[in-house]
C-alpha positions, 0 to 999 in steps of 0.5 A, a space after each residue: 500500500 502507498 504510503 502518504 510519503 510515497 505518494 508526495 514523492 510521485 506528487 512531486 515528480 509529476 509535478 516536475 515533469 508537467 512543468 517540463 513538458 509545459 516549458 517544452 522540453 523534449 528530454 522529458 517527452 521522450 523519457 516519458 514515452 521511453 517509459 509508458 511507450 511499451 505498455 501504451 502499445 500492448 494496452 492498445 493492441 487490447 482495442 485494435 484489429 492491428 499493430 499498425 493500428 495500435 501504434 496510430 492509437 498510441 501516437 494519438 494519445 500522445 498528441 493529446 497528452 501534449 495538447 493537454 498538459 496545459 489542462 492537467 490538474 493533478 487530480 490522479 497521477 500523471 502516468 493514469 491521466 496519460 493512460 485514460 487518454 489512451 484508453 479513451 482514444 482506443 475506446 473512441 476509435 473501436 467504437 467508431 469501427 463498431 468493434 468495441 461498446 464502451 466500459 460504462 456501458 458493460 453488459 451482463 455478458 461482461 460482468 457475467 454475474 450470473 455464471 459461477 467463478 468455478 465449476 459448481 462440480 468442484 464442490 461437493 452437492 447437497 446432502 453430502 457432510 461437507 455440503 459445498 466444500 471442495 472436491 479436492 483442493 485446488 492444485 498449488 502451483 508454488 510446489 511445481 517446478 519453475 520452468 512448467 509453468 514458463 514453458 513454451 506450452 504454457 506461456 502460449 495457453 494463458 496467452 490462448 485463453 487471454 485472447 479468447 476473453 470478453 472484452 473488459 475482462 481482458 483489459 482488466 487482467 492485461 493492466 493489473 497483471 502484465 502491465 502492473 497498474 493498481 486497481 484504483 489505476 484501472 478504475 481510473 484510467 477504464 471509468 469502471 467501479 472498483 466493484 466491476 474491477 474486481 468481478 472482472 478481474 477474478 473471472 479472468 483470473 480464475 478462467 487463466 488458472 483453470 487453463 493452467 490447472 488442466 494443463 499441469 494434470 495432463 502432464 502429470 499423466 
């Protein structure tokens, strides 16, 4: 958790390099897109058909973090101010290409609060003694050899299942677990309630292990 000196010390910095970029200096434009660029570009992938989209997304962006700088007020931090106009930018253009329905719009679909985190025959039934409690435990990957689990095969089912996500929940699990955002962050930078953060973030995570577990037991046998 942030502590209140940490945060000062990020309310510091920022306000450094705003007041660079507002006095024009370039050194600090390109540390910042030596910084964010990389994350920029694999949060717009997450919007757009193509990498060459992707990068005119994460150019655009940029052009209005320029033409905006004047306007920043300091409210959220510098890299979530920078990462809401990227994803807005993204967002704006894939709905203009009818591919893609805005965060604040989610459907149940997105949510899905209706379908259970874990198969319900992972649980014991009704009438038996230990009504609801696991069938047998879910498989522990800390005790696995390191190298299962950043195998080739491996790395390419998670990022199998990633692709094959709903929409919000995808970028949800890209921004907290690839990209490293908090989840005040995402709310932020998605316009989504920490609660929908959360329920997103869980399906996305549970249906990413799940994956994972059916393939470490098809190895074991």
């Amino acid at each position: 958790m942030e502590t209140r000196v940490d945060a000062y010390a990020a309310s510091e910095a920022d306000s450094r390099v705003v007041a660079a970029l507002r006095s024009g200096d370039e050194k600090a434009f390109m540390q910042l897109v030596t910084e964010y660029g990389p994350s920029m570009l694999r949060v717009a992938q997450l919007y757009a058909k193509t990498r060459a989209v992707a990068e005119e997304v994460v150019q655009d962006a940029w052009l209005g973090v320029l033409g905006g700088i004047e306007r920043f007020e300091g409210r959220s931090s510098l890299k979530t101010w920078i990462f809401r106009i990227l994803t807005n930018t993204a967002k704006t253009r894939a709905e203009r290409e009818g591919r893609s329905l805005p965060f604040s719009s989610l459907a149940p679909d997105d949510l899905e609060t209706g379908e259970p985190s874990v198969d319900p025959d992972r649980f014991l039934g009704e009438g038996e003694r230990w009504q609801s409690h696991w069938v047998s435990s879910p498989r522990r990957f800390d005790d696995l050899p390191e190298g299962r689990l950043l195998s080739r095969e491996a790395i390419g089912i998670v990022q199998s299942v990633v692709e094959k996500l709903p929409e919000a929940q995808r970028v949800v699990l890209t921004m907290r677990d690839i990209v490293g955002f908090a989840s005040e962050e995402v709310c932020d930078a998605l316009g989504i309630s920490e609660v929908n953060q959360r329920v997103l973030l869980h399906r996305a995570r549970t249906r990413v292990r799940q994956a994972l577990e059916e393939y470490v037991e098809g190895t074991d046998g």
